[in-house]
Every structure is written in structure tokens, then in C-alpha cells.
C-alpha positions as MATLAB code, in Angstrom:
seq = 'XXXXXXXXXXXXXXXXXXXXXXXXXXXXXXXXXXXXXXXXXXXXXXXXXXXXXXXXXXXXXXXXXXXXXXXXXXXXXXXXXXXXXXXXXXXXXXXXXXXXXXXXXXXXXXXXXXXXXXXXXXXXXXXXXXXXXXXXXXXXXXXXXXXXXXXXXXXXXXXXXXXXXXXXXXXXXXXXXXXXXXXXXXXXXXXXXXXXXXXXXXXXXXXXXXXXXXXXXXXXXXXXXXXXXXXXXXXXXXXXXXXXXXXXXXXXXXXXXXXXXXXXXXXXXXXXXXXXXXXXXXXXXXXXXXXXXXXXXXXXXXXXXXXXXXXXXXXXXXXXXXXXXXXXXXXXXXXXXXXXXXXXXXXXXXXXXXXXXXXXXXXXXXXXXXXX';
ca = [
     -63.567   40.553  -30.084;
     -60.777   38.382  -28.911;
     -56.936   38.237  -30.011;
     -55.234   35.353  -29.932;
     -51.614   34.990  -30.719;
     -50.323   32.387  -31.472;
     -46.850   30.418  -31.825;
     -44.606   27.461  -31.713;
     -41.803   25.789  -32.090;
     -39.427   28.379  -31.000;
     -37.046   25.474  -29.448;
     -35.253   27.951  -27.286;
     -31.726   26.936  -26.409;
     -31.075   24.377  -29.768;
     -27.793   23.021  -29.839;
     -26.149   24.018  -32.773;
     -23.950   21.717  -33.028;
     -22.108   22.447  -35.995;
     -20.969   25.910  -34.683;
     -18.139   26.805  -32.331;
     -18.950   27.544  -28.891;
     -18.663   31.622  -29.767;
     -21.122   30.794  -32.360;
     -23.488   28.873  -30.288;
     -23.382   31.305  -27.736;
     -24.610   34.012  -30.474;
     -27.121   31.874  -32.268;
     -28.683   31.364  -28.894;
     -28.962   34.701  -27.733;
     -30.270   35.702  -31.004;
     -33.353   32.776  -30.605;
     -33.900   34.559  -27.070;
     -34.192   38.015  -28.954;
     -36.602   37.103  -31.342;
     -38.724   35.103  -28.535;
     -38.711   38.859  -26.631;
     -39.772   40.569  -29.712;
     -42.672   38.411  -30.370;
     -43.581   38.977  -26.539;
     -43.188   42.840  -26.707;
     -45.411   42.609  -30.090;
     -48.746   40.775  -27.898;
     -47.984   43.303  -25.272;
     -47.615   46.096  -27.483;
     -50.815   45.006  -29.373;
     -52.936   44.184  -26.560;
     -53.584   40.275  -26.942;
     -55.950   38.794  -25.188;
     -54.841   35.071  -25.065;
     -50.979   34.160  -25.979;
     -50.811   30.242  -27.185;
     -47.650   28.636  -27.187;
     -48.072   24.897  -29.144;
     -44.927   22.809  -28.215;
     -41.357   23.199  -28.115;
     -40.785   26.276  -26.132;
     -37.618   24.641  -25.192;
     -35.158   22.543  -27.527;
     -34.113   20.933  -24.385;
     -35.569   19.402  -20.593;
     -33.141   21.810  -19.090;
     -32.280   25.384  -20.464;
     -30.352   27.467  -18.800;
     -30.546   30.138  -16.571;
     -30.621   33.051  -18.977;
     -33.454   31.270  -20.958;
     -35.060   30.550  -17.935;
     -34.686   34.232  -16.913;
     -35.691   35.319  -20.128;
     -39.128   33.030  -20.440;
     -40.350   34.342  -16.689;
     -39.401   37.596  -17.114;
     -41.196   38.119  -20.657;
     -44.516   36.233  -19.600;
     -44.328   38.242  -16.234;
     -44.818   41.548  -18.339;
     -47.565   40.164  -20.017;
     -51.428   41.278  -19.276;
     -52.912   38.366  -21.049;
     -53.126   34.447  -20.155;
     -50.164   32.172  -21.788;
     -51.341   28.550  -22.588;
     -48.397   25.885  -23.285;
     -48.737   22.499  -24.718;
     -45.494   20.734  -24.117;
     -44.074   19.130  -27.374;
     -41.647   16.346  -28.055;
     -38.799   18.360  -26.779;
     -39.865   19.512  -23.722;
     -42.156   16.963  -22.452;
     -44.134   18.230  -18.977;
     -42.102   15.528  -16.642;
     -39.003   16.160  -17.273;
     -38.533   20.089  -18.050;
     -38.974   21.626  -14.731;
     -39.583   25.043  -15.243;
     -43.029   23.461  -16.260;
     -43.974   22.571  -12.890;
     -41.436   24.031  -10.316;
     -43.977   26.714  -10.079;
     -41.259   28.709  -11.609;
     -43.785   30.509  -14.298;
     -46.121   33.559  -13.082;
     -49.467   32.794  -12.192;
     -51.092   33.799  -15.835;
     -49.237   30.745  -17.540;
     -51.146   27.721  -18.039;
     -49.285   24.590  -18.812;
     -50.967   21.295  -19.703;
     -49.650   18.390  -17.679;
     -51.198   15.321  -18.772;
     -51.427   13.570  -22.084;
     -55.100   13.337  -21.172;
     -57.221   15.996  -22.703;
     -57.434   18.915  -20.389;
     -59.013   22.342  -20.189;
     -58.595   25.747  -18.899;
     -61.485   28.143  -18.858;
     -60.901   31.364  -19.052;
     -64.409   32.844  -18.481;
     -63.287   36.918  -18.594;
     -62.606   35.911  -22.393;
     -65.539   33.591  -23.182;
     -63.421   30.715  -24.076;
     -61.868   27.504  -22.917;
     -58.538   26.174  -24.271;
     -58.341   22.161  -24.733;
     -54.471   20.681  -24.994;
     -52.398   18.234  -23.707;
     -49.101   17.305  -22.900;
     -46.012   14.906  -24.230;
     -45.338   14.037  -20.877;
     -41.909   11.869  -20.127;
     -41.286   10.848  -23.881;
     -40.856   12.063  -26.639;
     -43.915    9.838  -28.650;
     -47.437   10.067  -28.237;
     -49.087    7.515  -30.561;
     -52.315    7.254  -29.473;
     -55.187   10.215  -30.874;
     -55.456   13.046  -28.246;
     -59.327   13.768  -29.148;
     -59.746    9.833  -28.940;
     -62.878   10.069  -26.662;
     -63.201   13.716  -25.936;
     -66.352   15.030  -25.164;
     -67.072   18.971  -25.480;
     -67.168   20.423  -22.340;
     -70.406   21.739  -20.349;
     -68.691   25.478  -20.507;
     -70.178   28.644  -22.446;
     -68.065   30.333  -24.624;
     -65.814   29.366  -27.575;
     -63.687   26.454  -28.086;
     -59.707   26.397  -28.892;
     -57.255   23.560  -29.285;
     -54.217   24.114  -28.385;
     -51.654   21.178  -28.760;
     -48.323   19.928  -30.477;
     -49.375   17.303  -33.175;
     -48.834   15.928  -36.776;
     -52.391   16.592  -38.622;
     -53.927   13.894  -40.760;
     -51.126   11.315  -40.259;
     -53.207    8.093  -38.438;
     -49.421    5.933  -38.194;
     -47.554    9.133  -36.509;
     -45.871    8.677  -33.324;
     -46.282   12.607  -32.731;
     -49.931   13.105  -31.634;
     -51.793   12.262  -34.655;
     -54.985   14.514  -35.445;
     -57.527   14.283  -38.073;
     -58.968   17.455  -39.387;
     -62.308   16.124  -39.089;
     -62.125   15.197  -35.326;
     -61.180   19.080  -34.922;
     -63.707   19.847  -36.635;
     -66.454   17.534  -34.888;
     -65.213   18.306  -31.647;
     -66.440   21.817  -31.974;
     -63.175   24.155  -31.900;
     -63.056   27.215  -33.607;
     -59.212   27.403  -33.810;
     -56.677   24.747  -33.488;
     -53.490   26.415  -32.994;
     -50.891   23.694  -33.769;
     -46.805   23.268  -33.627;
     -44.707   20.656  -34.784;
     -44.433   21.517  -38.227;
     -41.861   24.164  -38.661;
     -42.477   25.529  -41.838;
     -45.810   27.536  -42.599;
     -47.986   26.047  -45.069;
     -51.506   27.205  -45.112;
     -54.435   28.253  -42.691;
     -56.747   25.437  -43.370;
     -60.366   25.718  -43.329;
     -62.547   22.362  -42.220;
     -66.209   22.876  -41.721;
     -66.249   25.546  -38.727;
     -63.173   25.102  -37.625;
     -59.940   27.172  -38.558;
     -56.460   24.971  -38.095;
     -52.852   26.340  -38.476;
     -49.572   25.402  -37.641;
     -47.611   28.650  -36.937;
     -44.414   27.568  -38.197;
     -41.207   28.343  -36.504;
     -40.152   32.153  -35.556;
     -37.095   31.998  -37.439;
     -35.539   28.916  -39.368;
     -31.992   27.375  -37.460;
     -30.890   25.566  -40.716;
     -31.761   24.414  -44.729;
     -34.903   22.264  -43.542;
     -36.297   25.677  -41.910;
     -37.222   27.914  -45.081;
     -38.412   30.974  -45.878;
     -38.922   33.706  -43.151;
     -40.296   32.087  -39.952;
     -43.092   33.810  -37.991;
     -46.516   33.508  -35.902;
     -50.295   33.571  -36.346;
     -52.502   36.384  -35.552;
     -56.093   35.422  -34.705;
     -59.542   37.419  -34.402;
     -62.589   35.822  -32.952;
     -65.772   37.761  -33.253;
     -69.259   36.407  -32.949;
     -68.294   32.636  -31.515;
     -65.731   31.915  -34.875;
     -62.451   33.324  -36.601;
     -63.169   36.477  -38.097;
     -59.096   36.695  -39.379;
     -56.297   34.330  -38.999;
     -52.662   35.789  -40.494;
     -48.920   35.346  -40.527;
     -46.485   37.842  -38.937;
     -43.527   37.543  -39.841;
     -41.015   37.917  -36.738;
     -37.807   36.084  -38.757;
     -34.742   38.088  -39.174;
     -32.255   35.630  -40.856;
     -33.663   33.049  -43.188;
     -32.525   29.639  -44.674;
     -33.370   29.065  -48.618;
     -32.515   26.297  -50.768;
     -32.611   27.287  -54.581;
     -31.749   25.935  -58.176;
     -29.647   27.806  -60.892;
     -28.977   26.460  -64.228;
     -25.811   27.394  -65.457;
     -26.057   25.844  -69.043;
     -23.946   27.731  -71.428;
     -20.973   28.795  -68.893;
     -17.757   27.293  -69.054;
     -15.036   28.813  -66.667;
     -15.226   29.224  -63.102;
     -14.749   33.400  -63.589;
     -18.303   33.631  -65.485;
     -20.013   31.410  -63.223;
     -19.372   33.414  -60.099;
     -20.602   36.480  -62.070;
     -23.519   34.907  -62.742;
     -23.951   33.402  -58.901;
     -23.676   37.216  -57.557;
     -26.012   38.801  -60.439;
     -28.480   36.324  -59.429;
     -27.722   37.024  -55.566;
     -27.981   40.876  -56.358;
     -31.618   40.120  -57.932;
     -32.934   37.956  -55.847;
     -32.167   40.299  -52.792;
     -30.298   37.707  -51.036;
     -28.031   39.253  -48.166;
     -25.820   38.491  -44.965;
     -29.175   37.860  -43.475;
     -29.696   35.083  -45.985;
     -28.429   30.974  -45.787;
     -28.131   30.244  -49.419;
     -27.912   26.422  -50.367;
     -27.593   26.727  -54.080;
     -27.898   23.477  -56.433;
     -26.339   24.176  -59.659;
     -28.451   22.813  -62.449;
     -28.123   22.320  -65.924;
     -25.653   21.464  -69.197;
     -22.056   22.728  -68.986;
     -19.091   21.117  -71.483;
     -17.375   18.061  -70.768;
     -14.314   20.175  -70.102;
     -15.701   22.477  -67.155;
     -16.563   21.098  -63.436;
     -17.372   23.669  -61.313;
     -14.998   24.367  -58.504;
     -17.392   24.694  -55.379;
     -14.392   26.042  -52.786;
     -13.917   29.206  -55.774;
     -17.223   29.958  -55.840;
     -18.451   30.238  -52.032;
     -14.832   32.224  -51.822;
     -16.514   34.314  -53.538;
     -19.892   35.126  -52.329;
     -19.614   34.298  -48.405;
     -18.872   37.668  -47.770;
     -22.230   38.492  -49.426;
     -24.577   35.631  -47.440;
     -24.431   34.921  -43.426;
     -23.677   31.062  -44.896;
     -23.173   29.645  -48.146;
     -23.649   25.806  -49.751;
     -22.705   24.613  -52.917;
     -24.185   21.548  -54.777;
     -23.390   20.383  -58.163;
     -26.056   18.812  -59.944;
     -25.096   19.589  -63.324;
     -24.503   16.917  -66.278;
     -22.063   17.452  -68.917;
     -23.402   18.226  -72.466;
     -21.630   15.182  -74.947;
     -20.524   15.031  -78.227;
     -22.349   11.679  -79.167;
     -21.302   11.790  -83.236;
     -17.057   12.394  -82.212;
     -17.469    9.681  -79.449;
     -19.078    7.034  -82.108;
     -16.482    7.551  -84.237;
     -13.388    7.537  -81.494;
     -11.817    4.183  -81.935;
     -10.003    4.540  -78.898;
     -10.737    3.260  -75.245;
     -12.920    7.226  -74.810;
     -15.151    5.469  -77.273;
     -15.360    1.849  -76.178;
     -16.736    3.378  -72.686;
     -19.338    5.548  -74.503;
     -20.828    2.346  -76.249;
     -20.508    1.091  -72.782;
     -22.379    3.470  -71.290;
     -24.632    4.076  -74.105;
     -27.952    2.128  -72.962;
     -28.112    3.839  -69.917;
     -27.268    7.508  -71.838;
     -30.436    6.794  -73.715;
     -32.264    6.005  -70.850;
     -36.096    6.889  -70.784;
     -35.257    8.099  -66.562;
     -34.284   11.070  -66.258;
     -32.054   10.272  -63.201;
     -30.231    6.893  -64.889;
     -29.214    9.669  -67.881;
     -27.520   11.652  -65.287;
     -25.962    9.447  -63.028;
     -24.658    7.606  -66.537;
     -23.693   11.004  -67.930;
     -21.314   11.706  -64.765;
     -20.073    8.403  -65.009;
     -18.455    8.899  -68.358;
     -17.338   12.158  -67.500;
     -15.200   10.797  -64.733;
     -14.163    7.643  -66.778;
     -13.167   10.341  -69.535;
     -11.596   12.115  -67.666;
      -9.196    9.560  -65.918;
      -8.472    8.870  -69.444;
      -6.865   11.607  -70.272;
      -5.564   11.752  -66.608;
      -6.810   15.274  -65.869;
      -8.008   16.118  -62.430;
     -11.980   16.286  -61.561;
     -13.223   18.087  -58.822;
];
């Protein structure tokens, strides 16, 4: 039995650039802290084979303490580390990659040639490759491979976009994976866990990130877990390693019309949901609220930010119109209904809204009362 772990994406040292320098300095040390905890867990647990697919690194140069951090935690490690350089830390110009600053059981692929390490006390070989100076790699990495002469079992290990022929991020085909005789392709690049995906022998997953850094990083990041018994994958499963998560949800808020009711209803659905200060929260407001009530956005996250480590507020919500009183209104608040009335009807959804807002503003003005 072998045990693989496997992860990605962990783009040590990110920027953060909408934070303050305090904030930066926090949200970096935290990405280093849940790098070491996924390193104690494979010592802990006794892997055989760590896999790292892309992206250690957010950045060609981290600093010191990352630096110090990465060495020390693959140091205390008893099993081989295999890295396939992504996008953001391309082989050539991140030097820690070939400064000989790593211990001598890291592997890192160097070329964007197909290469392989055999490691014969496990019975496998590793194929990968590197983004080397760039940050593209548009040609097929298994364009031309041929399986190696080695016993043992086969494992891909490499940053790529899977089953997207036009990408300029090392485009795979299932199929090819397949073909070329791997058992598991451990992939990065894609930062939010989908499925483990099953194509004849072969077993391919993207890890997913550890932990989400913002709104396009959902859910509660983690790493993949894999057994291989008997020359395949006997299990392949998520761990979750995530302490903070980002999550973009909907609420429809049809029926409420004052600002005092709506954050009641915001924080009973926060209080259900489980949401805490561990949580992002971009909420979209949804639904049919009267003409007279617009949300105020700045009232509500007052309200809950104490409650959520970060808090966004989007208004998609229409206003709910009186189409017999405006049809009779011989003023200028009817002529714009009949204005607007073609695209009010509209068979698209989205021309119904957009045309609905539009005569709540022009109403508004009207009767020269503020909207926020």
C-alpha cells in the first residue's frame, strides 16, 4: 500500500492587495500556518509520497520566512516531495527551485519537457513538468510521451487546465491520461474542488486550494488523500485543511419593507446557516420588495460585520409595481410607465429587471426622493 498526498495551489506569499500592510502581514502568516499543518498531517500520518501540483509560491521571490518555512517543513519530512512548478512560480525564475536550497528528498521538475523521477523503494515513477520562464504553456505536455521502460505504477503530477484543447495553461485531455497509463493524475490550477474523476484506469483530481483568499475561492479549501494497492487507486478523498472560508449566497427578501426587518432576517439566516467570524459572506439580495423600500447596504453590513470575518452586500432585488394605479396616473409617473411598458412585459427575464429598476429610479426622481 502506498499514500500519496496530495496538494496545490497553496500560492504562498499572495499579495493581498486590498488589505493594509498589518493585514497582509496576518493573512500571510496565516497561509504559512495552514501550509505547516498540512505538512505535520503527512508526517503525522506516515505518507509515503507528498505531491505538490503548481503554485507553491504566489510569487518568483518569497521571502525569507516563507522560504524558511518551505525548507524547514519538507526537511522534517520522511517521505519524497514532488513539485510541478505552475504559472506562478515558473522553474527559471523562482530560485529556491534550483539554488539547491530544498533538502535532498524534494524533487522539482525543471523542464517543460516531460520528465520522470523513479522512486523504486515505492514502486512508482512520477511524470510532470515544469512552466519554466512564463507564465503560458500552450502546447500538450503528454504530446509525444511514451511510457517509460520502469516497473511499478505510474503518477502524473503537473499544473494544467483538463479538457480545454485552446488553453494557454497546459492543456490535458482526460483520455491522453488515461492512454498514457497513469493511475493518478494529481492536478493544480483549478482552485476550487470539483470532483475525483474516473477515466478508464486512471483516477484524476485537482486538489483545490488549502484555504480560499477571496469570493472566487469557495467553500472550505483542502487536499487529496490517495491509496494505491494492487498497481491502481484503492481510495482517493478530500481533507479538509481550510479554516476561514469565502461563500457567495442568495436571499430573497420579498415581503420586507424597512431596513430594521431586513437585518433581522440577514442575522436569522446567518444564525442558521452557521455562518461565523471564520466566514466571508457575499450576500446578493434577491427578490420583490415595494417601490418605496431600497435597501440601505452601509445599515446592513453595520450590522452583521461583527458577526462575519468580511461582509458584501449586493442588491439584486426588483421592485414589485402597481401596474392598474400607474395606467390610470395621468401624470408624467404614468407617461414613463407606458414608456417603459414593452420592456416591463418583456419575455427576458433580465430586460424585466433592468426595465423595472429603471422606472424605479425615474419614479423616484419624480417625486425627488433620494435612492440609494
Amino acid at each position: 500500500m502506498i499514500k500519496i498526498f496530495h496538494t496545490a495551489d497553496i500560492h504562498l506569499d499572495s499579495p493581498f492587495g486590498r488589505m493594509t500592510h498589518s493585514e497582509r502581514v496576518a493573512a500571510r502568516r496565516h497561509q504559512r500556518e495552514i501550509f505547516e499543518k498540512m505538512m505535520r498531517y503527512v508526517k503525522e500520518n506516515a505518507f509515503d509520497l507528498l505531491l505538490i501540483s503548481g503554485d507553491l509560491f504566489d510569487t518568483t521571490n518569497p521571502s525569507p520566512e516563507t522560504e524558511e518555512c518551505v525548507i524547514k517543513a519538507f526537511s522534517a519530512l520522511e517521505c519524497p516531495v514532488v513539485i510541478s512548478p505552475g504559472n506562478h512560480d515558473p522553474y527559471l525564475r523562482t530560485p529556491i527551485y534550483f539554488k539547491q536550497k530544498l533538502p535532498e528528498n524534494v524533487y522539482v521538475f525543471s523542464s517543460e519537457e516531460i520528465q520522470v523521477f523513479e522512486l523504486e523503494e515505492l514502486g512508482l515513477w512520477v511524470s510532470g513538468y515544469a512552466f519554466t520562464a512564463s507564465n503560458t504553456y500552450e502546447k500538450d505536455p503528454l504530446e509525444g510521451f511514451q511510457r517509460p521502460a520502469l516497473d511499478g505504477v505510474g503518477i502524473l503530477c503537473a499544473h494544467a487546465e483538463l479538457d480545454s484543447p485552446l488553453s494557454r495553461s497546459a492543456p490535458l485531455l482526460r483520455k491522453d491520461i488515461a492512454e498514457c497509463g497513469f493511475a493518478y493524475a494529481a492536478l493544480g490550477h483549478i482552485h476550487n474542488f470539483d470532483r475525483i474523476i474516473y477515466e478508464g484506469d486512471s483516477v484524476i483530481a485537482y486538489s483545490g486550494c488549502p484555504e480560499g483568499r477571496a469570493f472566487d475561492e469557495q467553500e472550505l479549501g483542502g487536499a487529496m488523500s490517495v491509496i494505491i494497492e494492487d498497481g491502481r487507486v484503492k481510495s482517493a478523498e478530500r481533507i479538509i485543511f481550510a479554516e476561514r472560508r469565502y461563500l457567495c449566497r442568495t436571499l430573497d427578501i420579498s415581503g420586507i419593507s424597512d431596513d430594521t426587518s431586513l437585518l433581522e432576517r440577514v442575522r436569522e439566516y446567518i444564525r442558521t446557516e452557521g455562518f461565523d467570524e471564520n466566514t466571508a459572506l457575499r450576500l446578493t439580495l434577491t427578490g420583490e420588495v415595494d417601490m418605496s423600500f431600497t435597501p440601505d447596504k452601509s445599515f446592513l453590513r453595520g450590522g452583521i460585520s461583527k458577526e462575519l470575518m468580511l461582509v458584501e452586500i449586493e442588491d439584486e432585488t426588483f421592485p414589485r409595481i402597481d401596474v392598474a394605479e400607474l395606467e390610470r396616473d395621468p401624470t408624467l409617473r404614468g407617461a414613463v410607465y407606458k414608456k417603459l411598458r414593452a420592456e416591463l412585459e418583456s419575455s427576458d427575464p433580465k430586460v424585466r429587471k433592468i426595465a423595472a429598476q429603471a422606472l424605479k429610479v425615474a419614479l423616484y426622481a419624480i417625486d425627488r426622493r433620494d435612492i440609494r
